[in-house]
PDB file of N, CA, C and O in Angstrom:
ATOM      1  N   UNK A   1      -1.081   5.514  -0.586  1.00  0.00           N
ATOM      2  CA  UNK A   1      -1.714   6.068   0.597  1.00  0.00           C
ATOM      3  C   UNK A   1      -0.699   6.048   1.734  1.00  0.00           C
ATOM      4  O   UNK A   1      -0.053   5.028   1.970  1.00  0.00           O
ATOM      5  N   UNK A   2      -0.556   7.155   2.432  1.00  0.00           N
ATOM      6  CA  UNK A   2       0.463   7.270   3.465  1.00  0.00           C
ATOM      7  C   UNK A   2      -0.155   6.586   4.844  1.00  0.00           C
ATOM      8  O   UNK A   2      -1.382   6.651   4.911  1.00  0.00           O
ATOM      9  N   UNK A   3       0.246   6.200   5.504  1.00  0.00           N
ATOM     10  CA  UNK A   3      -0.232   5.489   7.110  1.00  0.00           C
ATOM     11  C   UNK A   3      -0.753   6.213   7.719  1.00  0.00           C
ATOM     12  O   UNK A   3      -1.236   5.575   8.655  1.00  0.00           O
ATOM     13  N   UNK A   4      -1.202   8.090   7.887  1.00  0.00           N
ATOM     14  CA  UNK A   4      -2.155   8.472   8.141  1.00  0.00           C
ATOM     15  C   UNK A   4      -3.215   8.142   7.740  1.00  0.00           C
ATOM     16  O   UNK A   4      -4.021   7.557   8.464  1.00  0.00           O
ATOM     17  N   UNK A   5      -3.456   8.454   6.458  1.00  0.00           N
ATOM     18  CA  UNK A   5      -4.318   8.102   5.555  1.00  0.00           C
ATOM     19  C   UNK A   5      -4.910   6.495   5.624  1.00  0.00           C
ATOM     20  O   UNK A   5      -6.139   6.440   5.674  1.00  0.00           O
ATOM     21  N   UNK A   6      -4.332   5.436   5.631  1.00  0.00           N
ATOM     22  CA  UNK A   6      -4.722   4.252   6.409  1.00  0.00           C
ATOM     23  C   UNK A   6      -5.358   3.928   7.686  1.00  0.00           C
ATOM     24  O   UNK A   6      -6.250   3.082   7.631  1.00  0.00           O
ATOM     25  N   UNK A   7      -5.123   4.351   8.636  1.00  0.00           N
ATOM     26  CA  UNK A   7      -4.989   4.726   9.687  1.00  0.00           C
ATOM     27  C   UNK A   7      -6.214   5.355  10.017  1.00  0.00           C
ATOM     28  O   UNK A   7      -6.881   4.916  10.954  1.00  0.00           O
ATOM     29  N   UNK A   8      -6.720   6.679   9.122  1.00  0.00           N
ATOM     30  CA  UNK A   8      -8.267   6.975   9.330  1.00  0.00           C
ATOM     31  C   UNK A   8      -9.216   6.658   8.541  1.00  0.00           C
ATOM     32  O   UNK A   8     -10.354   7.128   8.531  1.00  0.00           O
ATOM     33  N   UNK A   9      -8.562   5.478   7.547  1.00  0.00           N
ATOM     34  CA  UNK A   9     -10.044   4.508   7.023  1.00  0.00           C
ATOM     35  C   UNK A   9     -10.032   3.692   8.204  1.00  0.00           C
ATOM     36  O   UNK A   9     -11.031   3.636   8.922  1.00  0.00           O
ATOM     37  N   UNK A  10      -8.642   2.846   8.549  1.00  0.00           N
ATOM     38  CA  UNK A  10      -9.397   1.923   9.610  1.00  0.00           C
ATOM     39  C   UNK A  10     -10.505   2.435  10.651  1.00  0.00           C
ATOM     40  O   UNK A  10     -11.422   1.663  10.933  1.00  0.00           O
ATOM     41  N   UNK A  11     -10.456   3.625  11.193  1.00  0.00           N
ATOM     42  CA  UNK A  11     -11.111   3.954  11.927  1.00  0.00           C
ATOM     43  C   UNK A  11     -12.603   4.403  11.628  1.00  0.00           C
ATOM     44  O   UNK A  11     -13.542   4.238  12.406  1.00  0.00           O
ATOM     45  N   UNK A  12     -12.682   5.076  10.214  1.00  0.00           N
ATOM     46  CA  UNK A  12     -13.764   5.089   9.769  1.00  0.00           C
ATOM     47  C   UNK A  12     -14.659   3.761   9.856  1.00  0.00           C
ATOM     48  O   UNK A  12     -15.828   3.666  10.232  1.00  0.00           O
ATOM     49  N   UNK A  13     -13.753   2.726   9.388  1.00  0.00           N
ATOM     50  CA  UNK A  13     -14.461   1.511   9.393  1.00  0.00           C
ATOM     51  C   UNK A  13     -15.337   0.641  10.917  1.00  0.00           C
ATOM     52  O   UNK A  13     -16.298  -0.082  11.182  1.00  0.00           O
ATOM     53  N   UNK A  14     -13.961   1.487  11.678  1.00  0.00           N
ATOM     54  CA  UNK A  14     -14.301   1.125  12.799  1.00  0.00           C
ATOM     55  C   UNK A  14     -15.393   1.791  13.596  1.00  0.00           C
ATOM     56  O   UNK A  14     -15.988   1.150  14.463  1.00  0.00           O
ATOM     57  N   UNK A  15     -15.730   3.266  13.293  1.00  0.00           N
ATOM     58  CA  UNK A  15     -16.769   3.393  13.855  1.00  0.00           C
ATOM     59  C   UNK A  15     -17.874   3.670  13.240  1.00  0.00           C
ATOM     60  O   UNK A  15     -18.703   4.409  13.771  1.00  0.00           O
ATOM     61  N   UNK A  16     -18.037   3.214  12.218  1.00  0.00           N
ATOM     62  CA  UNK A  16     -19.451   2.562  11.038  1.00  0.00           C
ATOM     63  C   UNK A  16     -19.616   1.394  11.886  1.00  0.00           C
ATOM     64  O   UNK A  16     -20.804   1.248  12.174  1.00  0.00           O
ATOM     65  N   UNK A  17     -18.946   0.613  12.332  1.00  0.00           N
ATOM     66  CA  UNK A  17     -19.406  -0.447  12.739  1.00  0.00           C
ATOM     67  C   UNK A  17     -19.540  -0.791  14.181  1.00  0.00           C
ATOM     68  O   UNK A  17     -19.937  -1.867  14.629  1.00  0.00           O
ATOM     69  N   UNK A  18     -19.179   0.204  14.816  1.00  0.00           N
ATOM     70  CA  UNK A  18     -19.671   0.291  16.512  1.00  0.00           C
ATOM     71  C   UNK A  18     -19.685   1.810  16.544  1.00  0.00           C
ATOM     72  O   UNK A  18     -18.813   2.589  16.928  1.00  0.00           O
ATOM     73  N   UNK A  19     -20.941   2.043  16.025  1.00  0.00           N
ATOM     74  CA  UNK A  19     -21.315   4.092  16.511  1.00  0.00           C
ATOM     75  C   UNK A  19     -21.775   3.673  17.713  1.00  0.00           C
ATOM     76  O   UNK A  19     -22.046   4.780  18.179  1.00  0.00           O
ATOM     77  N   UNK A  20     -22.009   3.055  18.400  1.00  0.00           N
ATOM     78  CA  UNK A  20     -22.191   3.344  20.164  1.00  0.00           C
ATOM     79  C   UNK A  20     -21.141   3.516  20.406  1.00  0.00           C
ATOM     80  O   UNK A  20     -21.083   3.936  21.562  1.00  0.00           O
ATOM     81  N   UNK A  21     -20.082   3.427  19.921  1.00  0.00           N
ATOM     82  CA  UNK A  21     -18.819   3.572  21.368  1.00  0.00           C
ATOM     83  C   UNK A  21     -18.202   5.242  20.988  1.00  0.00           C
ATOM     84  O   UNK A  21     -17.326   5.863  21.591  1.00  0.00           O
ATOM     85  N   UNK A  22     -18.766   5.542  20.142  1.00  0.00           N
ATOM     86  CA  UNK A  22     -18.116   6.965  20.296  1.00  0.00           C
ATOM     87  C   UNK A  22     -19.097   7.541  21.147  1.00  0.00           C
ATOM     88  O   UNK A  22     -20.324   7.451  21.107  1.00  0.00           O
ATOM     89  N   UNK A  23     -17.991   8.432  22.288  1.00  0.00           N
ATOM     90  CA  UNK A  23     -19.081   9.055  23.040  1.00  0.00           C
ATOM     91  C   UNK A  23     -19.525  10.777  22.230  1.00  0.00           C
ATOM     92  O   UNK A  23     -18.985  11.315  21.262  1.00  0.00           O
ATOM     93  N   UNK A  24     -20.599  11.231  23.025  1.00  0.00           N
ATOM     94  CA  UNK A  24     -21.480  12.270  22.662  1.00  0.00           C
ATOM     95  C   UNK A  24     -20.936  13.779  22.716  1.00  0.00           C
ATOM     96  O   UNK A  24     -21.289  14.828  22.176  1.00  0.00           O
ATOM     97  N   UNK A  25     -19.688  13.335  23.811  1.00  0.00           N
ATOM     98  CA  UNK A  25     -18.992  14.584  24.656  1.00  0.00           C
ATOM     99  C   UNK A  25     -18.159  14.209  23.108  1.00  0.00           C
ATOM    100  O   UNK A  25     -18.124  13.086  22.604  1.00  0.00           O
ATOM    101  N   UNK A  26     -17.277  15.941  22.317  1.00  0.00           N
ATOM    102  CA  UNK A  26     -17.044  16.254  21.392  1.00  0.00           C
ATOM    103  C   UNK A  26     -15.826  15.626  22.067  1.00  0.00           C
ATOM    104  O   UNK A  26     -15.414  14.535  21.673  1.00  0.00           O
ATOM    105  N   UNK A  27     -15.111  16.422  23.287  1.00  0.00           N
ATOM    106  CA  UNK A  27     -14.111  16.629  23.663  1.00  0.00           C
ATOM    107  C   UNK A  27     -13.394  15.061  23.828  1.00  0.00           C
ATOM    108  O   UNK A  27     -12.316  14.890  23.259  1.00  0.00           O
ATOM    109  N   UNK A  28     -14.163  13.621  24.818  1.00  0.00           N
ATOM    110  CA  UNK A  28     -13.630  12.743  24.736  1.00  0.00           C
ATOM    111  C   UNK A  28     -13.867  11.879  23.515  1.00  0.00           C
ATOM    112  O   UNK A  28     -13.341  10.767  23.528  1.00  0.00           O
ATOM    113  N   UNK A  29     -14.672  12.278  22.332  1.00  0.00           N
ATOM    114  CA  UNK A  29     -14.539  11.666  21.414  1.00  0.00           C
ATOM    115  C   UNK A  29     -13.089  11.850  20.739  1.00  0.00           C
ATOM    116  O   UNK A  29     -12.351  10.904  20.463  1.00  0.00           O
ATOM    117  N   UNK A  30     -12.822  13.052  20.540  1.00  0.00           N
ATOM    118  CA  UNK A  30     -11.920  13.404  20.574  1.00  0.00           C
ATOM    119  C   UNK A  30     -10.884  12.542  20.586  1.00  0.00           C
ATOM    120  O   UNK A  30     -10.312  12.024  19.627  1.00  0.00           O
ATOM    121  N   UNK A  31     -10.683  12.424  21.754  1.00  0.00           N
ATOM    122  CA  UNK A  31      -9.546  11.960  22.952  1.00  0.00           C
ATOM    123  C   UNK A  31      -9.781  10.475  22.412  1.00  0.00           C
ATOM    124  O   UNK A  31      -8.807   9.842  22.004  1.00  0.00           O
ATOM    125  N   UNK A  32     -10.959   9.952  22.402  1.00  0.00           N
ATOM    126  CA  UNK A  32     -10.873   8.489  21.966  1.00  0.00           C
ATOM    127  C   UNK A  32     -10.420   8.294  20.764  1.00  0.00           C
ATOM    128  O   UNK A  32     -10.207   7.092  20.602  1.00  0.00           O
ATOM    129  N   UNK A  33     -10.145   8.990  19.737  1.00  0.00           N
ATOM    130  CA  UNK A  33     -10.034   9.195  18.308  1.00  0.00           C
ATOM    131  C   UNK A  33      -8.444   9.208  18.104  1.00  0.00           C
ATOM    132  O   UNK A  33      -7.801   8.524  17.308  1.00  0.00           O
ATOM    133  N   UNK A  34      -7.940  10.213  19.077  1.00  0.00           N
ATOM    134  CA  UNK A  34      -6.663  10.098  19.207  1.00  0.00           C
ATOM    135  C   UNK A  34      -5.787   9.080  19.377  1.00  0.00           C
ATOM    136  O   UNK A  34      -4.744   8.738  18.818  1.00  0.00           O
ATOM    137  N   UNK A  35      -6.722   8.498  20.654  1.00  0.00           N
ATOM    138  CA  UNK A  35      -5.784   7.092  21.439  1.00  0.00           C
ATOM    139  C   UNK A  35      -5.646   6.228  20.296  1.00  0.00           C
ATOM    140  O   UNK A  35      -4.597   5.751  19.862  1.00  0.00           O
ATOM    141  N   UNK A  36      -6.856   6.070  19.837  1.00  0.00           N
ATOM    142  CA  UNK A  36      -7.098   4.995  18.522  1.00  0.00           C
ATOM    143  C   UNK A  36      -6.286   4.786  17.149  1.00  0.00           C
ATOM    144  O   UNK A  36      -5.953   3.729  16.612  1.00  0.00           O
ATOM    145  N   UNK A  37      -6.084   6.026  16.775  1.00  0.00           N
ATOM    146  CA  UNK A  37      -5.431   6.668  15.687  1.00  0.00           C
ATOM    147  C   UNK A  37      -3.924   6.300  16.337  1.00  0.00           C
ATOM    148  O   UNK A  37      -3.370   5.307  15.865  1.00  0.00           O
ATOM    149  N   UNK A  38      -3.343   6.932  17.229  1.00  0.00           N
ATOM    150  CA  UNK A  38      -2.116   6.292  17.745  1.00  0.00           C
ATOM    151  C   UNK A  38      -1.812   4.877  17.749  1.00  0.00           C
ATOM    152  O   UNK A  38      -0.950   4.315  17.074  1.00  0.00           O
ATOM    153  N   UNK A  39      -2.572   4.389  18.540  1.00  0.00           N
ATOM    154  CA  UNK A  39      -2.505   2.551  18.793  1.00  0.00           C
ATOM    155  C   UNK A  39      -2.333   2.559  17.288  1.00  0.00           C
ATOM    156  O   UNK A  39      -1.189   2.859  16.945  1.00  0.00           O
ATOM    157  N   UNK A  40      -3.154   2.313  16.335  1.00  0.00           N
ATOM    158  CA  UNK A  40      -3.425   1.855  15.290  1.00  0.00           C
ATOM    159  C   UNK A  40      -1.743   2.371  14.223  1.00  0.00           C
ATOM    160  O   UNK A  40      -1.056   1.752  13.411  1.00  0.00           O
ATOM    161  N   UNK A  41      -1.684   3.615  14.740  1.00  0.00           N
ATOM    162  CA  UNK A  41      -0.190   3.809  13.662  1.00  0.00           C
ATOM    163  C   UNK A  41       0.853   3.446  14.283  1.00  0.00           C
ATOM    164  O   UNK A  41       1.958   3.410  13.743  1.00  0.00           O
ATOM    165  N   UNK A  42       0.679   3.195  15.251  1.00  0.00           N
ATOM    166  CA  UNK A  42       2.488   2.012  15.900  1.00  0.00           C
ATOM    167  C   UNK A  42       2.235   1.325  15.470  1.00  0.00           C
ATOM    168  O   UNK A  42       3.004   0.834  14.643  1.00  0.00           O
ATOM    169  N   UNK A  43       1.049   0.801  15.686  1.00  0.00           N
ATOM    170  CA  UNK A  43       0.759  -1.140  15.075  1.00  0.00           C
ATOM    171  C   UNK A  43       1.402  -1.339  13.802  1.00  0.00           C
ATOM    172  O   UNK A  43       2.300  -2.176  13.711  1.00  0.00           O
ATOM    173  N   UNK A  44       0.929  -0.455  12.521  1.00  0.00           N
ATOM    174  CA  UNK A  44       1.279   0.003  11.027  1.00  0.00           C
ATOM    175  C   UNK A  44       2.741  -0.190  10.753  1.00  0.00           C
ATOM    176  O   UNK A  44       3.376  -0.869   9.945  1.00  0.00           O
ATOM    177  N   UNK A  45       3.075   0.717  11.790  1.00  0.00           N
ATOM    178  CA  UNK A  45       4.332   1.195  11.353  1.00  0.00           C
ATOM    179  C   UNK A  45       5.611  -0.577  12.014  1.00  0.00           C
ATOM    180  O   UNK A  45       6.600  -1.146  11.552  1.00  0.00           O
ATOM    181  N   UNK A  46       4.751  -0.737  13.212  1.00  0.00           N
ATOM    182  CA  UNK A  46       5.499  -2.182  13.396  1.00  0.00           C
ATOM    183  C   UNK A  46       5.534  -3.243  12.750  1.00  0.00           C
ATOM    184  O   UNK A  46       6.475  -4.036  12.787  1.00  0.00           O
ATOM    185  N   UNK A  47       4.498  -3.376  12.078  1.00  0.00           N
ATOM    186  CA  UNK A  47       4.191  -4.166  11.064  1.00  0.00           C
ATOM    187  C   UNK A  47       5.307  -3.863   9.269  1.00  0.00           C
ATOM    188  O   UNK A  47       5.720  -4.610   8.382  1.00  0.00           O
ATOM    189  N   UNK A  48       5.363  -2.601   9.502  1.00  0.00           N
ATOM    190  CA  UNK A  48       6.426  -2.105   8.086  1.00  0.00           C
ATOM    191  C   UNK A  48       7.617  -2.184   8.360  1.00  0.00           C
ATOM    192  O   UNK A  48       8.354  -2.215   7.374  1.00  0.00           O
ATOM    193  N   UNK A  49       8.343  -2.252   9.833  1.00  0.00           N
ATOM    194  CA  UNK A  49       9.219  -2.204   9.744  1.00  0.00           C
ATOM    195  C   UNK A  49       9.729  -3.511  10.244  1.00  0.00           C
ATOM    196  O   UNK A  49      10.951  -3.552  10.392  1.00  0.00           O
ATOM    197  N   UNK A  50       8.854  -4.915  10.625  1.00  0.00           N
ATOM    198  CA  UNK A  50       8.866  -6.042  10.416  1.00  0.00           C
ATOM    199  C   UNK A  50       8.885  -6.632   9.106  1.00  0.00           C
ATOM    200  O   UNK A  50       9.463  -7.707   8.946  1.00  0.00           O
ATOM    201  N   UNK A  51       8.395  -6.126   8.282  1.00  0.00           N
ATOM    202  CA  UNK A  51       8.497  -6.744   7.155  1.00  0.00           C
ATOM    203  C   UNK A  51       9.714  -6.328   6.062  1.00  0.00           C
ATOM    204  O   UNK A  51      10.483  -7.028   5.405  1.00  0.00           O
ATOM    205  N   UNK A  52       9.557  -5.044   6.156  1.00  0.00           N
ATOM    206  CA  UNK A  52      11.045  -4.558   5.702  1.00  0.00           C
ATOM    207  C   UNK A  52      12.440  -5.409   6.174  1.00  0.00           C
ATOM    208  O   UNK A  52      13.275  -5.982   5.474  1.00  0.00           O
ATOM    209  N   UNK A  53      12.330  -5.229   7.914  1.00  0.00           N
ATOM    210  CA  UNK A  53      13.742  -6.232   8.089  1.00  0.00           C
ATOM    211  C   UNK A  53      13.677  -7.690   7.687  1.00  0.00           C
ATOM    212  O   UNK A  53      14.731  -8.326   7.708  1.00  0.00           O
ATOM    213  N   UNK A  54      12.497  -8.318   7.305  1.00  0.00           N
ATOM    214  CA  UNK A  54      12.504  -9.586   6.979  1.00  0.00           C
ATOM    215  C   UNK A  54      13.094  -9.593   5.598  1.00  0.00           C
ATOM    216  O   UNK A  54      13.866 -10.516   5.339  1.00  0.00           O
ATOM    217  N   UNK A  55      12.818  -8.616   4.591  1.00  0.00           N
ATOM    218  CA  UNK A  55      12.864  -8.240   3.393  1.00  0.00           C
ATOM    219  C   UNK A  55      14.752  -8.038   3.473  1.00  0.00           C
ATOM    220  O   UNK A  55      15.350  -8.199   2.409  1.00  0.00           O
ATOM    221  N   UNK A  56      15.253  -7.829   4.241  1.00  0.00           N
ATOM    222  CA  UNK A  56      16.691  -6.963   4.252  1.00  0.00           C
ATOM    223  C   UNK A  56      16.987  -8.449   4.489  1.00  0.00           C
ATOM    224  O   UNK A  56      17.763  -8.877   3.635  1.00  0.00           O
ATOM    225  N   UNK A  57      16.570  -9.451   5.473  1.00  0.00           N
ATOM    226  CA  UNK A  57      17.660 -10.186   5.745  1.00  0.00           C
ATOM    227  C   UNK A  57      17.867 -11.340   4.829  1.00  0.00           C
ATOM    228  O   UNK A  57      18.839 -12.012   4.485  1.00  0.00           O
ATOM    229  N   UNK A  58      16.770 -11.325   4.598  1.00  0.00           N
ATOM    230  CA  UNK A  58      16.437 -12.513   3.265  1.00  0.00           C
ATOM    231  C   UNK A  58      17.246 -12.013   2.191  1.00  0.00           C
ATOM    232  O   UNK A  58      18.022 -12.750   1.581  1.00  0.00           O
ATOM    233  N   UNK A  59      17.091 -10.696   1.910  1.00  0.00           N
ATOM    234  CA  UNK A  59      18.292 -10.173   0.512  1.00  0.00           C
ATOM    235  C   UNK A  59      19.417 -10.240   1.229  1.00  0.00           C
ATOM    236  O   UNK A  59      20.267  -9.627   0.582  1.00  0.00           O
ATOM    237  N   UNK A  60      19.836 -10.614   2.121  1.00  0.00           N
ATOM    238  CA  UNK A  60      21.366 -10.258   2.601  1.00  0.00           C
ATOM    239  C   UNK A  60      21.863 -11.874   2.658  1.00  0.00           C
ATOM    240  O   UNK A  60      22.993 -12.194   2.286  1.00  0.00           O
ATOM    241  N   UNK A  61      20.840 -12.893   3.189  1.00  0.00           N
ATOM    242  CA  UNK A  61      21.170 -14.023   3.392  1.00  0.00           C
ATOM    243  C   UNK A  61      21.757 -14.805   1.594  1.00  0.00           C
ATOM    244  O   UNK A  61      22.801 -15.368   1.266  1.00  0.00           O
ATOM    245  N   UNK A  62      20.523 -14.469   0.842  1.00  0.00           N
ATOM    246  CA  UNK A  62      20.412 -14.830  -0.539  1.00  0.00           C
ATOM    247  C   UNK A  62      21.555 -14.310  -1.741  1.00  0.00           C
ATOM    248  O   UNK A  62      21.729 -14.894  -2.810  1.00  0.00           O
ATOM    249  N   UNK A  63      22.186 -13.234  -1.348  1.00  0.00           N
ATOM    250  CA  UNK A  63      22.855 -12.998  -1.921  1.00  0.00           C
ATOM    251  C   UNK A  63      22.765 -13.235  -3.361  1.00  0.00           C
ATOM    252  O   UNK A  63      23.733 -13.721  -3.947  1.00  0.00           O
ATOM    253  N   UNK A  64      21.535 -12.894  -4.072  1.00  0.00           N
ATOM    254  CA  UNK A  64      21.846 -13.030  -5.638  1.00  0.00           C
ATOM    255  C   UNK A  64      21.390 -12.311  -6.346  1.00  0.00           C
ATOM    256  O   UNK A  64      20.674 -11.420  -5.890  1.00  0.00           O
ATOM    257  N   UNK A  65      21.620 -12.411  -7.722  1.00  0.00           N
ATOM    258  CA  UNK A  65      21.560 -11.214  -8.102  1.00  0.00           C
ATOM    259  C   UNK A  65      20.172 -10.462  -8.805  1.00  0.00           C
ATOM    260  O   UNK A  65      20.084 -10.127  -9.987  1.00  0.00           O
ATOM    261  N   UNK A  66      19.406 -10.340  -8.036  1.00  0.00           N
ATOM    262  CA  UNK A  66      18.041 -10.614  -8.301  1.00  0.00           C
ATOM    263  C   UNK A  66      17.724  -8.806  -8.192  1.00  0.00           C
ATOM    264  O   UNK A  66      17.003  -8.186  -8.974  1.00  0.00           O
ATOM    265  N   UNK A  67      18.421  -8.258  -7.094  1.00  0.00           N
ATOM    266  CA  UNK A  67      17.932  -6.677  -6.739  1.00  0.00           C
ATOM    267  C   UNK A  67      19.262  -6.059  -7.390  1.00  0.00           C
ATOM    268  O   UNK A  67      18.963  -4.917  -7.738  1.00  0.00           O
ATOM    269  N   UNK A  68      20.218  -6.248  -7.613  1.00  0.00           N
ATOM    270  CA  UNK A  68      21.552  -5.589  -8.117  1.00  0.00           C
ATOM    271  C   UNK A  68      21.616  -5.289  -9.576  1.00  0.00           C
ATOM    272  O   UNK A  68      22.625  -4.772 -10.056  1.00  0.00           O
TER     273      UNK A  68
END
């Protein structure tokens, strides 16, 4: 599953579980959907590319021959 695709289950999930906060107006639902969807894929993507460099430095520190 690509981080879009992540990204709009979380939100699905998220508004199954608080349908009051989407508003009624199409347009700022919208707009709230967006903000959300954004926040939520920096977060993703900070999170992947935290773990990746943890992943790089640990193979760089370790040096063995485990990935070669």
């Amino acid at each position: 599953m690509d981080k879009d695709g992540m990204v709009v289950e979380f939100l699905k999930i998220y508004f199954s579980c608080h349908p009051g906060e989407l508003p009624k107006d199409p347009e700022k639902a919208f707009q709230l959907m967006s903000r959300l969807h954004k926040k939520y894929k920096n977060t993703l993507i900070d999170n992947f590319k935290s773990k990746s460099g943890k992943f790089v430095d640990r193979f760089m520190d370790d040096k063995g021959d485990g990935y070669l």
